[in-house]
N, C-alpha and C positions, 0 to 999 in steps of 0.2 A: 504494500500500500504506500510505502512511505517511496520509494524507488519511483513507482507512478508518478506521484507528488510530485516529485524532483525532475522529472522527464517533463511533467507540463508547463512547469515554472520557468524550465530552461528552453522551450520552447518560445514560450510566449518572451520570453528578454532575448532572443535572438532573433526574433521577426524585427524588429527595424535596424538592424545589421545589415541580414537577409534581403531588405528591400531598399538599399542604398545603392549593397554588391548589384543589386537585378537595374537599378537605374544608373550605375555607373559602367555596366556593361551593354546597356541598350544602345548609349552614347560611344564609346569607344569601339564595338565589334566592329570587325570590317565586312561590309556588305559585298556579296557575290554578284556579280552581275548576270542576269538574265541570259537564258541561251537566245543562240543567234539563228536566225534562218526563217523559212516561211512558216504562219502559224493556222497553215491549212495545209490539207493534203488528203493524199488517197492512198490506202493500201487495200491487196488482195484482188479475187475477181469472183462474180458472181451477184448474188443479189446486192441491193447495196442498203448498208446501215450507215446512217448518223449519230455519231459521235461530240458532242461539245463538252468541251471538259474546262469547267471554272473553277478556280481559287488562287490561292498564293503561291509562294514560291516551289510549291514542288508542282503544279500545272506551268509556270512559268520556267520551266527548268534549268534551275537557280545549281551550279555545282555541274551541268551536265556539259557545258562548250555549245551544245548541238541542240536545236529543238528533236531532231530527230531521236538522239537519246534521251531524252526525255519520260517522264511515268505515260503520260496520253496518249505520244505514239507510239513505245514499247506497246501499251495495253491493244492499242489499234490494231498493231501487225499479230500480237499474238489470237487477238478477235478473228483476226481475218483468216489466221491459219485455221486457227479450232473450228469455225463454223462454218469454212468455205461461203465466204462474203468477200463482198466489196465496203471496203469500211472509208466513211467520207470523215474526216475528224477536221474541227477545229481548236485551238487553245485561247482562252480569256483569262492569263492566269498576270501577277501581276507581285514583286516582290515584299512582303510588307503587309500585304491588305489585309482587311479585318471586314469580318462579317458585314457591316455595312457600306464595304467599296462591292462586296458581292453580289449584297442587294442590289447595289445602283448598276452592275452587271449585267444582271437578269431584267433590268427595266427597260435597259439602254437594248438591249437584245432582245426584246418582245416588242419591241416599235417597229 
């Protein structure tokens, strides 16, 4: 009981440590720049699926060089192998973004 105690206490006195370390490295990290290349495309043959893939830095692929390596088109060509399709993908992804750059994604792209 007492061990508990002592785990809560030293918790709760380490959160504003904990969140000075988390805003002093929001500021100093160094950001990846976004992969390069077209943020459309086509894999496979056959019927064809649509593919749109939104969010942050891992649909913007953030660390890959290439759109092409990328998670949306890796997932595209392995789609297109598995189902014997024509996989049409695009990317809206964006480094940083937070659920309400998302939103304004999905608006901006129903118009």
């Amino acid at each position: 009981m007492r061990n508990q105690l002592i785990r809560r206490v030293g918790f709760w006195l380490s959160l504003p440590v904990a969140a000075l370390q988390g805003l002093r490295l929001r500021r100093t990290a160094t950001r990846l720049p976004e992969a390069s290349g077209e943020r459309s495309g086509v894999c496979g043959d056959g019927e064809t699926v649509h593919l749109l893939a939104l969010g942050d830095s891992i649909i913007a692929g953030v660390g890959t060089g290439l759109v092409e390596r990328s998670l949306p088109v890796q997932f595209a060509s392995a789609l297109a192998k598995c189902q014997a399709c024509r996989v049409r993908w695009r990317t809206e992804g964006k480094n940083g973004a937070a659920i309400v750059h998302l939103r304004g994604q999905v608006n901006r792209l129903a118009k």
